[in-house]
mmCIF file of the N, C-alpha and C atoms, coordinates in Angstrom:
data_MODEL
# 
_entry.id   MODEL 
# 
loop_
_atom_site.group_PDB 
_atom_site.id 
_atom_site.type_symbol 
_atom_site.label_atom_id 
_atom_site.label_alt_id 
_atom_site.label_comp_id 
_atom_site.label_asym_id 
_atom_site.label_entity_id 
_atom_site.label_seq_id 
_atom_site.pdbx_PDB_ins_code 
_atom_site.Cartn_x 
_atom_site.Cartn_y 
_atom_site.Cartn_z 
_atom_site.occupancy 
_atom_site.B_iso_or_equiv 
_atom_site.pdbx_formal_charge 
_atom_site.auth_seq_id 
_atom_site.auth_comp_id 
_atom_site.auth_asym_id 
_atom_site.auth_atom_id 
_atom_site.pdbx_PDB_model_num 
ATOM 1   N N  . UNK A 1 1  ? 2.939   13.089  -11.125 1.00 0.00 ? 1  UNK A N  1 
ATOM 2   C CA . UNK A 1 1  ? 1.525   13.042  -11.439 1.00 0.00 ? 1  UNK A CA 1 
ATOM 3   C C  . UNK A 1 1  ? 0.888   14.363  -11.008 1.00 0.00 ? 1  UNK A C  1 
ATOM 4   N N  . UNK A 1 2  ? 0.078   15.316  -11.879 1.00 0.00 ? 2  UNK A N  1 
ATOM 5   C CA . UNK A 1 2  ? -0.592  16.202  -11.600 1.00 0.00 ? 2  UNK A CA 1 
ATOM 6   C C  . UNK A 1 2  ? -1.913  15.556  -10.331 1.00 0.00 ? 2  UNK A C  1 
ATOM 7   N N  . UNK A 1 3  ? -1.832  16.555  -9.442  1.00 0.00 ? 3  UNK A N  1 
ATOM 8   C CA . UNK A 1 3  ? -2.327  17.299  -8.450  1.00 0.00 ? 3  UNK A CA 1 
ATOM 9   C C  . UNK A 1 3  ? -4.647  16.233  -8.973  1.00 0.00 ? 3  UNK A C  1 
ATOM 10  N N  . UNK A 1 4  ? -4.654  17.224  -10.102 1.00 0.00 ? 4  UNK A N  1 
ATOM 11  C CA . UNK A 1 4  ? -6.131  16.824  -10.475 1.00 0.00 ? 4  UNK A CA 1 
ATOM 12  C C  . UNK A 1 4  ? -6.763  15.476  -10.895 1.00 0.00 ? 4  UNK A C  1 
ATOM 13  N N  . UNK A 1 5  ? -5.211  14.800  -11.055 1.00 0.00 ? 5  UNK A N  1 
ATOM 14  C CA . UNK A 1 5  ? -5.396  13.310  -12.063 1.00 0.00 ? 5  UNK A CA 1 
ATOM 15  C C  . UNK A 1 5  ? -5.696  12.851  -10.533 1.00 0.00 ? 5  UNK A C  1 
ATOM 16  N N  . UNK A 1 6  ? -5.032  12.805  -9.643  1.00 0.00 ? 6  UNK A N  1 
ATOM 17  C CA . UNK A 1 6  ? -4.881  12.252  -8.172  1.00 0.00 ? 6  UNK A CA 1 
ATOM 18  C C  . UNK A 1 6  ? -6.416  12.011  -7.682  1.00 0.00 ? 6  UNK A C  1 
ATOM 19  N N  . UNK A 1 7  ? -6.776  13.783  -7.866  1.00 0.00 ? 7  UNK A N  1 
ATOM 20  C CA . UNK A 1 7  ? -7.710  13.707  -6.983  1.00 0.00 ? 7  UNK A CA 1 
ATOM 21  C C  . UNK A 1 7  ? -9.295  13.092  -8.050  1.00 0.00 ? 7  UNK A C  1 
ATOM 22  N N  . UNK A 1 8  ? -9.056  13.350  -9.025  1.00 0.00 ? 8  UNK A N  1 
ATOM 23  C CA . UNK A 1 8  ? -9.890  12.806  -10.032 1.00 0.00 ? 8  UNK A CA 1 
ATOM 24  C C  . UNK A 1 8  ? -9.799  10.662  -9.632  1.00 0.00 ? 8  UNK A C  1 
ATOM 25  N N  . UNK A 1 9  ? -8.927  10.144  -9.552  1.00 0.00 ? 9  UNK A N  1 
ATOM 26  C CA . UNK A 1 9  ? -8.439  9.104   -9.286  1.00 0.00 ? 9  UNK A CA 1 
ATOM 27  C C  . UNK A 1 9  ? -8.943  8.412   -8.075  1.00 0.00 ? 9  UNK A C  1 
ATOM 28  N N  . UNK A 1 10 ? -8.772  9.279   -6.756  1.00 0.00 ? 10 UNK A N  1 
ATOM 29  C CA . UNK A 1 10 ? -9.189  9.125   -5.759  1.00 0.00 ? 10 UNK A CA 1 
ATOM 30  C C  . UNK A 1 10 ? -10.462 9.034   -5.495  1.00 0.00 ? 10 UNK A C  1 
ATOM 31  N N  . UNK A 1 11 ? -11.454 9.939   -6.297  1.00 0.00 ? 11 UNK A N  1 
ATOM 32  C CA . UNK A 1 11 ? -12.835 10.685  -6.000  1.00 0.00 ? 11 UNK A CA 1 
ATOM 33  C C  . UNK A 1 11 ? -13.585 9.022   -6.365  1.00 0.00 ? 11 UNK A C  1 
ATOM 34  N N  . UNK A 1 12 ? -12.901 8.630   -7.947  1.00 0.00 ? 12 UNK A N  1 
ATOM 35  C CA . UNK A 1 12 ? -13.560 7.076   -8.371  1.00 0.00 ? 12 UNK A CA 1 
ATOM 36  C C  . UNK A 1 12 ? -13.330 6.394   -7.076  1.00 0.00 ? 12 UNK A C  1 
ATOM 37  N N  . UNK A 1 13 ? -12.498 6.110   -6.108  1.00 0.00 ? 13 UNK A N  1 
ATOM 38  C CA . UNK A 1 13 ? -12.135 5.029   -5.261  1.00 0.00 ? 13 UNK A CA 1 
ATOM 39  C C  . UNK A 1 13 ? -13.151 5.426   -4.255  1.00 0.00 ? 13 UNK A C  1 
ATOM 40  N N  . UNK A 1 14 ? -13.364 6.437   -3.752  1.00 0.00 ? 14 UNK A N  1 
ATOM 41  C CA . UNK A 1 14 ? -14.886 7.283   -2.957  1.00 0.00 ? 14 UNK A CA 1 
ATOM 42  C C  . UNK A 1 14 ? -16.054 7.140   -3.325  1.00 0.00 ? 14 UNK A C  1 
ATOM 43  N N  . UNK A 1 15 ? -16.160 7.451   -4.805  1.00 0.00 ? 15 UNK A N  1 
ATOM 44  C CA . UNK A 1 15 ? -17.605 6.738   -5.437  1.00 0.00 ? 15 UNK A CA 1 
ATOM 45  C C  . UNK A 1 15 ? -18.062 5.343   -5.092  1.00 0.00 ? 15 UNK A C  1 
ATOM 46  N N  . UNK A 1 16 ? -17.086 4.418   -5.292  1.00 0.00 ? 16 UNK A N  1 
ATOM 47  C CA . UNK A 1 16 ? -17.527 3.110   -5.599  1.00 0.00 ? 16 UNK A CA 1 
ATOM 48  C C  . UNK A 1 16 ? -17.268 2.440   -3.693  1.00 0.00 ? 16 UNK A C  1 
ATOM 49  N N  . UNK A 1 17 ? -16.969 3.283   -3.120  1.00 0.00 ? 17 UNK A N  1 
ATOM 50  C CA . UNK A 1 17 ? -17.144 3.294   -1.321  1.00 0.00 ? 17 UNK A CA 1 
ATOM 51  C C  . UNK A 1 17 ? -16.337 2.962   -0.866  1.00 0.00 ? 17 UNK A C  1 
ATOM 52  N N  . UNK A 1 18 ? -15.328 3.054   -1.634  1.00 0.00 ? 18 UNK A N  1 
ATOM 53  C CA . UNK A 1 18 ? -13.789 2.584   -0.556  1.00 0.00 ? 18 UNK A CA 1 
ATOM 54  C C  . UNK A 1 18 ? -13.806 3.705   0.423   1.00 0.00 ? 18 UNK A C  1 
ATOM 55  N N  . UNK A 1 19 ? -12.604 2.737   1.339   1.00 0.00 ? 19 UNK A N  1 
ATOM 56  C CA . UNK A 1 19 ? -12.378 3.535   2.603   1.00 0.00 ? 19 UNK A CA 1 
ATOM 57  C C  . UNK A 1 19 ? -10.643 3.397   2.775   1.00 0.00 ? 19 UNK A C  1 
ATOM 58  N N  . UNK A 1 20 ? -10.472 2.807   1.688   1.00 0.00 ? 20 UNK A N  1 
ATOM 59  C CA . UNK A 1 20 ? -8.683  2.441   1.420   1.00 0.00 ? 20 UNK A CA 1 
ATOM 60  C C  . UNK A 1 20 ? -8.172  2.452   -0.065  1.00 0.00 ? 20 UNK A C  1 
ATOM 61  N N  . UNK A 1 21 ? -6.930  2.843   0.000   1.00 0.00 ? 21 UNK A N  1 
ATOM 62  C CA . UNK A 1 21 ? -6.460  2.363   -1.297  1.00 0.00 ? 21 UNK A CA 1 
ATOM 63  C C  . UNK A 1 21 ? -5.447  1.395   -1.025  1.00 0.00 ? 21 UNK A C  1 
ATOM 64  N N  . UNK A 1 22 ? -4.657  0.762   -1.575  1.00 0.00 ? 22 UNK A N  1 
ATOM 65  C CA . UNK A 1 22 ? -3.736  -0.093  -1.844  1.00 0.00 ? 22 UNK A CA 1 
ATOM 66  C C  . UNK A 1 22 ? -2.898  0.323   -3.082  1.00 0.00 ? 22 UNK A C  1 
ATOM 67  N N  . UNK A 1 23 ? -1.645  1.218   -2.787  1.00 0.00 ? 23 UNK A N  1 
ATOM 68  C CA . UNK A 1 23 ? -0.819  1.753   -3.729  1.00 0.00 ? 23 UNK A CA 1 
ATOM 69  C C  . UNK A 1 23 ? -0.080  0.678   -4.024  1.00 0.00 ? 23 UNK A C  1 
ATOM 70  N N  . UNK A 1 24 ? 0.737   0.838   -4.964  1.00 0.00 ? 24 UNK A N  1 
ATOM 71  C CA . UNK A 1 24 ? 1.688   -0.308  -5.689  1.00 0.00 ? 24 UNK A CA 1 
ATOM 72  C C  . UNK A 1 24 ? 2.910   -0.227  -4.879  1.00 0.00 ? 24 UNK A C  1 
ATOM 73  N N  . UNK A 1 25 ? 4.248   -1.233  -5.559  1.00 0.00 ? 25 UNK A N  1 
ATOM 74  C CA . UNK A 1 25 ? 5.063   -1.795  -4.552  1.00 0.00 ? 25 UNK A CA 1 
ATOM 75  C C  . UNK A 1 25 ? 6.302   -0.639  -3.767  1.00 0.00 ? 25 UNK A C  1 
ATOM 76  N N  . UNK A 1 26 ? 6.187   0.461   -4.506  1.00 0.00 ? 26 UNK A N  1 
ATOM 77  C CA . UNK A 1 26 ? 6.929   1.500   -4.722  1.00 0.00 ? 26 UNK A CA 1 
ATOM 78  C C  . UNK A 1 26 ? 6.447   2.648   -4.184  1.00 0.00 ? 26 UNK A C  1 
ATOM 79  N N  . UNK A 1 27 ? 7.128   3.197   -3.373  1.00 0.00 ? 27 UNK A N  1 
ATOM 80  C CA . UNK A 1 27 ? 7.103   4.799   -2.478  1.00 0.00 ? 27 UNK A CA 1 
ATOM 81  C C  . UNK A 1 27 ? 6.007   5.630   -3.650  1.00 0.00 ? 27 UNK A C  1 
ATOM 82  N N  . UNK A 1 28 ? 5.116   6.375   -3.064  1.00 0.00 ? 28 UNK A N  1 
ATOM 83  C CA . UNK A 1 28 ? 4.361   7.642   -3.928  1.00 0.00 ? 28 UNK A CA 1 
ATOM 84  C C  . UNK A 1 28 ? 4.722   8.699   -3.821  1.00 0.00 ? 28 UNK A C  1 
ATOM 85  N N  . UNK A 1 29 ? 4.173   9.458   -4.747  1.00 0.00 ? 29 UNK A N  1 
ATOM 86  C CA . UNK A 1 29 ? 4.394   11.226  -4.356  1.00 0.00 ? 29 UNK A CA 1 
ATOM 87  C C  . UNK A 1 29 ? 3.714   11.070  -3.214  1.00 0.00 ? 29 UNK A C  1 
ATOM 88  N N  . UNK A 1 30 ? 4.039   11.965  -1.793  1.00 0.00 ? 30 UNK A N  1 
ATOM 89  C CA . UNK A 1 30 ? 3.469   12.424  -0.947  1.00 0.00 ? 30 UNK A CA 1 
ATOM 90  C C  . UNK A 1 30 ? 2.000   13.078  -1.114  1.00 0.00 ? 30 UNK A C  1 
ATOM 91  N N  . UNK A 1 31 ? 1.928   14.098  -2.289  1.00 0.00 ? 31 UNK A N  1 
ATOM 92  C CA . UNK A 1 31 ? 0.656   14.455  -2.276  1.00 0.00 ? 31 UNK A CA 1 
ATOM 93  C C  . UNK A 1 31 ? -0.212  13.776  -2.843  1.00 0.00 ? 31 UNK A C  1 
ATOM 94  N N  . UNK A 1 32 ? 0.024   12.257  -3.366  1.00 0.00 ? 32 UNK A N  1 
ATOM 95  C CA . UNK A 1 32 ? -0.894  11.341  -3.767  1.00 0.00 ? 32 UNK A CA 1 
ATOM 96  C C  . UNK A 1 32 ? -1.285  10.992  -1.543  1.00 0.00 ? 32 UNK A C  1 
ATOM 97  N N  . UNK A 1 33 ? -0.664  10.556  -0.843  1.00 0.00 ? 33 UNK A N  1 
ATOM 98  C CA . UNK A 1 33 ? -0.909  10.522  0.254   1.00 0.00 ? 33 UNK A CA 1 
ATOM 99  C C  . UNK A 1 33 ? -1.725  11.599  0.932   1.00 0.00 ? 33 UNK A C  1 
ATOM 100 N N  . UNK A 1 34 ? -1.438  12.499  0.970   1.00 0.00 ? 34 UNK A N  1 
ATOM 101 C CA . UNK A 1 34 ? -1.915  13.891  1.577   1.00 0.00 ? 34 UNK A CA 1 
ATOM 102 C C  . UNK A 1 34 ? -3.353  13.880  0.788   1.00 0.00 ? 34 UNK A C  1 
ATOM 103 N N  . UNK A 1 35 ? -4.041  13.879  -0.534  1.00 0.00 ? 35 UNK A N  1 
ATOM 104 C CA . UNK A 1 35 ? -4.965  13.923  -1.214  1.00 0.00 ? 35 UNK A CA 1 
ATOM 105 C C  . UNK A 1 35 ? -5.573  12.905  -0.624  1.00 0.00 ? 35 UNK A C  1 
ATOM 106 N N  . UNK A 1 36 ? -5.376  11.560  -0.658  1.00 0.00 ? 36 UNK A N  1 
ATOM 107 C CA . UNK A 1 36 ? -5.851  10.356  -0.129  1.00 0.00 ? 36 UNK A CA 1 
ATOM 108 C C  . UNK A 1 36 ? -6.268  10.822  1.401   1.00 0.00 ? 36 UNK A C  1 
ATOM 109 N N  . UNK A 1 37 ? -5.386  11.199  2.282   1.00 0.00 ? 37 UNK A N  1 
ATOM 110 C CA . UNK A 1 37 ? -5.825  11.397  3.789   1.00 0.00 ? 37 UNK A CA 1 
ATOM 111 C C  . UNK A 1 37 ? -6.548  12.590  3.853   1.00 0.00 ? 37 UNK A C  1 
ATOM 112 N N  . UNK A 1 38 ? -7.024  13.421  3.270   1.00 0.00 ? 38 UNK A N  1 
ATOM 113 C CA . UNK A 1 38 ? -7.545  14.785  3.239   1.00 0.00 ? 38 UNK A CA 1 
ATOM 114 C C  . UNK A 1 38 ? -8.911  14.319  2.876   1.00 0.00 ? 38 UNK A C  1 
ATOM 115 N N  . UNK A 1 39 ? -9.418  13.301  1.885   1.00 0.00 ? 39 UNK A N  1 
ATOM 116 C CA . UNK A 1 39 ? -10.333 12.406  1.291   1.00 0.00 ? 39 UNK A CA 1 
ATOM 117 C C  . UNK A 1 39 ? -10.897 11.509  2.256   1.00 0.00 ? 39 UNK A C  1 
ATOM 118 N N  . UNK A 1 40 ? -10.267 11.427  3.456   1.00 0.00 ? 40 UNK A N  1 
ATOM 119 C CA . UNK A 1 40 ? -10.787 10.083  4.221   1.00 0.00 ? 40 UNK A CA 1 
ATOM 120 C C  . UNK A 1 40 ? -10.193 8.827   3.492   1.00 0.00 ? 40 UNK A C  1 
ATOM 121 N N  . UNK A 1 41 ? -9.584  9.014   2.741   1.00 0.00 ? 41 UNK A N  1 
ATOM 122 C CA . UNK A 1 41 ? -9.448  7.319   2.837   1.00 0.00 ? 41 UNK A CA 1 
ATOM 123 C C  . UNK A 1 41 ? -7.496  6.773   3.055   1.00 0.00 ? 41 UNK A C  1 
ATOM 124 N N  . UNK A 1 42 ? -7.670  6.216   3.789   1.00 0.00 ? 42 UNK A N  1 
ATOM 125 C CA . UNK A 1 42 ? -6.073  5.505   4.462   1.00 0.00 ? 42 UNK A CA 1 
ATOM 126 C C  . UNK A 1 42 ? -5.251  4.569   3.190   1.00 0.00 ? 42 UNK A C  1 
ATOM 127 N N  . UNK A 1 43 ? -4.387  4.669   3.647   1.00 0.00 ? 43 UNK A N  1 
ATOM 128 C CA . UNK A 1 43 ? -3.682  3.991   1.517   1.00 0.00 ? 43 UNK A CA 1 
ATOM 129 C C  . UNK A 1 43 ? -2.343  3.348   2.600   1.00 0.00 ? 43 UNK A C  1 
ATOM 130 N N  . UNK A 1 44 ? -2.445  2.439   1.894   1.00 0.00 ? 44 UNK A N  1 
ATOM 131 C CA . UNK A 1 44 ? -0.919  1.369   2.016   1.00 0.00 ? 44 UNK A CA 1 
ATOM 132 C C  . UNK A 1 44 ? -0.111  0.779   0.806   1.00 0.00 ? 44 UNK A C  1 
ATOM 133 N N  . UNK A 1 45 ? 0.869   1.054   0.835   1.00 0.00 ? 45 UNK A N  1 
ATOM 134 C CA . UNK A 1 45 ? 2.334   0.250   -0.134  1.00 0.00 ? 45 UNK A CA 1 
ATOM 135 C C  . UNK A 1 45 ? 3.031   -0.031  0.510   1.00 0.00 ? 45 UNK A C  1 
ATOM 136 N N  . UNK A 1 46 ? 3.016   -0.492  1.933   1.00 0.00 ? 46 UNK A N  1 
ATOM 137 C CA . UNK A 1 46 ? 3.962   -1.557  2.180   1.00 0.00 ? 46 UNK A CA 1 
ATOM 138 C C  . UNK A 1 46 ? 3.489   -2.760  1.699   1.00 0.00 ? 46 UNK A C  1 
ATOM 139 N N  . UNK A 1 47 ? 4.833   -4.200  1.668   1.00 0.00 ? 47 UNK A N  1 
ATOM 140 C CA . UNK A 1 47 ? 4.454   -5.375  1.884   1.00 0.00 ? 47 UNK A CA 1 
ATOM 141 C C  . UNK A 1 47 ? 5.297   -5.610  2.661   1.00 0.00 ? 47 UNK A C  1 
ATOM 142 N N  . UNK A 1 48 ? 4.370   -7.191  2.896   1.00 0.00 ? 48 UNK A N  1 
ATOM 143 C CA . UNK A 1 48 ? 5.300   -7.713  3.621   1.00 0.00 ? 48 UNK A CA 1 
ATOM 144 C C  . UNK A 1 48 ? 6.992   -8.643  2.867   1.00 0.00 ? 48 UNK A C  1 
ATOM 145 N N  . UNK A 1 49 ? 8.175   -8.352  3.166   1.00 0.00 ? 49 UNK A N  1 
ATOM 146 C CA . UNK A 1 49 ? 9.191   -9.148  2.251   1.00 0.00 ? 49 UNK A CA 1 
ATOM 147 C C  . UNK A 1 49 ? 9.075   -10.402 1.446   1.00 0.00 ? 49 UNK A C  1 
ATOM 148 N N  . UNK A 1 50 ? 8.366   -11.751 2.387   1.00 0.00 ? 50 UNK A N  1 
ATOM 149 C CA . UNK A 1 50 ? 8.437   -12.499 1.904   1.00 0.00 ? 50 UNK A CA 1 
ATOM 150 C C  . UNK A 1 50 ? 6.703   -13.051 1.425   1.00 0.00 ? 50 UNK A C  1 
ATOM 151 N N  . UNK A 1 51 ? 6.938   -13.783 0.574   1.00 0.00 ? 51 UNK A N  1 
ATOM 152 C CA . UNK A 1 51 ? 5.311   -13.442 -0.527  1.00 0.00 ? 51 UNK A CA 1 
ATOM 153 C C  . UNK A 1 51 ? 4.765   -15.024 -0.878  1.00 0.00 ? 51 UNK A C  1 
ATOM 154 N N  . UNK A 1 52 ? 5.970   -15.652 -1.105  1.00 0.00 ? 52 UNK A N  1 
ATOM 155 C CA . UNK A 1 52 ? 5.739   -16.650 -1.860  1.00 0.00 ? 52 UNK A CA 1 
ATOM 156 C C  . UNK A 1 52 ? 5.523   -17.966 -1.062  1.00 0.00 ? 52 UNK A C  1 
ATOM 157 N N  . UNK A 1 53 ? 4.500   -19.074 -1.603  1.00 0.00 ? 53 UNK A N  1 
ATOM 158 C CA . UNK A 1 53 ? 4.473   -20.320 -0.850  1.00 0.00 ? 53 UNK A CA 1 
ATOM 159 C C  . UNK A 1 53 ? 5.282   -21.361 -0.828  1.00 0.00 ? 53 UNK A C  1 
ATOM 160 N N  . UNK A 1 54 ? 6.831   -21.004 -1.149  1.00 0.00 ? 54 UNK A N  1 
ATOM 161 C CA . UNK A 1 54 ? 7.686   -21.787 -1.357  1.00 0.00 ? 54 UNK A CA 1 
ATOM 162 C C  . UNK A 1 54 ? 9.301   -21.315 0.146   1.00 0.00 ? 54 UNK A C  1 
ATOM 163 N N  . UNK A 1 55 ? 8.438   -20.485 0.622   1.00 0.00 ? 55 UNK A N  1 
ATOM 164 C CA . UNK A 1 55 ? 9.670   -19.827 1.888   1.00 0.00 ? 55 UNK A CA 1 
ATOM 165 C C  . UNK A 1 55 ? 8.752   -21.391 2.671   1.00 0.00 ? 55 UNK A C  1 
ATOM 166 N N  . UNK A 1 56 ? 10.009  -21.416 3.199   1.00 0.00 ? 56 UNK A N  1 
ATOM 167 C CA . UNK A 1 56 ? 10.145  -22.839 4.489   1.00 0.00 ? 56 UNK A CA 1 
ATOM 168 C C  . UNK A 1 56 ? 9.922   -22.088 5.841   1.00 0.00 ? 56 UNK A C  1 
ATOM 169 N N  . UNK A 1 57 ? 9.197   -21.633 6.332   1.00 0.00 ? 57 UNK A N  1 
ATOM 170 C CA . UNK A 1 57 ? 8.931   -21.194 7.909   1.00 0.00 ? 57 UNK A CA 1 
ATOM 171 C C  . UNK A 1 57 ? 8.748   -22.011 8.660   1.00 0.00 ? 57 UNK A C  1 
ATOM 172 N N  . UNK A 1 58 ? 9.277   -23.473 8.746   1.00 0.00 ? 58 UNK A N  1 
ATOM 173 C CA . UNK A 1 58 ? 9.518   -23.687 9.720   1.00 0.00 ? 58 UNK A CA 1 
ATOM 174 C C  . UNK A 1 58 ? 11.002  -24.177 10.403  1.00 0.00 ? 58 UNK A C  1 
ATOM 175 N N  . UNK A 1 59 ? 11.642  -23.665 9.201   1.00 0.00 ? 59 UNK A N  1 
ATOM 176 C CA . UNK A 1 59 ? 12.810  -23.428 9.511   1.00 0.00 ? 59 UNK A CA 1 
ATOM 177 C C  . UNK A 1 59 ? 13.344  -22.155 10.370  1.00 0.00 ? 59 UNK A C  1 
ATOM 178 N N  . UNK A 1 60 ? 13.803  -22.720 11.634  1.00 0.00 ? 60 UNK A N  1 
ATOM 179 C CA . UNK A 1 60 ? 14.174  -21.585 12.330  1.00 0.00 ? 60 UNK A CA 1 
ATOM 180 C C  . UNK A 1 60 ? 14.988  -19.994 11.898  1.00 0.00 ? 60 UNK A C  1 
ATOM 181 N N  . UNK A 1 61 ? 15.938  -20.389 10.740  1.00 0.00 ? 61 UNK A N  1 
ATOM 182 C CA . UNK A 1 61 ? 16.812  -19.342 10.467  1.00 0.00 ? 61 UNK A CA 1 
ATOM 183 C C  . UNK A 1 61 ? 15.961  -18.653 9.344   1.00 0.00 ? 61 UNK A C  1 
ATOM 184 N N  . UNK A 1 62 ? 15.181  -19.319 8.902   1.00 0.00 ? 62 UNK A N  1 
ATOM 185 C CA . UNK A 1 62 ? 14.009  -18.262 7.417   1.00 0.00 ? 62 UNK A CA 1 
ATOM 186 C C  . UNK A 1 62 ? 13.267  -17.697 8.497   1.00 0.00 ? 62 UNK A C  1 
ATOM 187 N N  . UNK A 1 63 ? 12.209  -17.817 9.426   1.00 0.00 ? 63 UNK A N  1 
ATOM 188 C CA . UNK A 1 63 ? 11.195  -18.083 10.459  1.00 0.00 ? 63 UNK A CA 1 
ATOM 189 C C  . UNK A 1 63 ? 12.067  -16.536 11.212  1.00 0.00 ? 63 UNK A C  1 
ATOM 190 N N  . UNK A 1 64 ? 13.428  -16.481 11.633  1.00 0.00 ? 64 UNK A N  1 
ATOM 191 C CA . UNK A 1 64 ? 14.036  -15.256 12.117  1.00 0.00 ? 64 UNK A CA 1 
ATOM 192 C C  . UNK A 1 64 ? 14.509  -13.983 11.344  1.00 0.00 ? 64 UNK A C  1 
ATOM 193 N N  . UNK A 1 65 ? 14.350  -14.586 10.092  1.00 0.00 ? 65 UNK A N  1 
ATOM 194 C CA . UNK A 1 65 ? 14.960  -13.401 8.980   1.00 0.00 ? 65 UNK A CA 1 
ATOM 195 C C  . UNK A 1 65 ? 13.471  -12.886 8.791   1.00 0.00 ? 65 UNK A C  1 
ATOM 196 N N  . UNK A 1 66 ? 12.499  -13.565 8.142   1.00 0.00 ? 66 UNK A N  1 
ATOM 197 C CA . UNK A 1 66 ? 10.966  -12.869 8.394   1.00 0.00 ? 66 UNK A CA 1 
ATOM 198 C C  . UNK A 1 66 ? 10.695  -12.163 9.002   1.00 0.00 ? 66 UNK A C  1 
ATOM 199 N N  . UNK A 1 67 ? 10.815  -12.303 10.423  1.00 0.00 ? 67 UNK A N  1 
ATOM 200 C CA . UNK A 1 67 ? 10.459  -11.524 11.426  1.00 0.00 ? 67 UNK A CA 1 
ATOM 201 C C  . UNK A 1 67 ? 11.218  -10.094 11.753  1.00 0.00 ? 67 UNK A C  1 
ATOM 202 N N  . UNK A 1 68 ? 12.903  -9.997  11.095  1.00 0.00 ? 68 UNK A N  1 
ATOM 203 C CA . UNK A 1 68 ? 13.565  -9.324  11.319  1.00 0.00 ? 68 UNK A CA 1 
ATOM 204 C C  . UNK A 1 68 ? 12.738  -7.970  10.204  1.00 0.00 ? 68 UNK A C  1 
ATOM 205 N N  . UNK A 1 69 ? 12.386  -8.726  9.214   1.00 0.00 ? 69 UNK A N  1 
ATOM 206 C CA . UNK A 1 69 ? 11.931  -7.439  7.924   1.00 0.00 ? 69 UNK A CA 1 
ATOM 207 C C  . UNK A 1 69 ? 10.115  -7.266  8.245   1.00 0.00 ? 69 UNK A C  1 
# 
């Protein structure tokens, strides 16, 4: 991704008063990061592994694999 689309991209997320982004599920270019933190605003693409309302947590051995990721 060009450098200007980024910061063009970013500037909308500043207008409308964010103070975060929320990138998608997948690693970014770095200078989408670096543009974002240079901007003030903090950006996350982690998740957390497990998502869905069908994991059993109270099962001890799901309940330890969770915690491990």
């Amino acid at each position: 991704m060009k450098a200007d689309l980024l910061v063009t991209l970013l500037t909308w997320a500043k207008e409308l008063g964010c103070n975060f982004v929320r990138l998608a599920h997948y690693p970014h270019n770095e200078m989408m990061l670096k543009i974002a933190d240079g901007n003030g605003l903090a950006s996350f693409g982690l998740e957390i592994p497990v998502f869905t309302a069908t994991v059993m947590f109270d099962s001890k051995e799901v309940y330890a694999k969770a915690e491990k990721n």
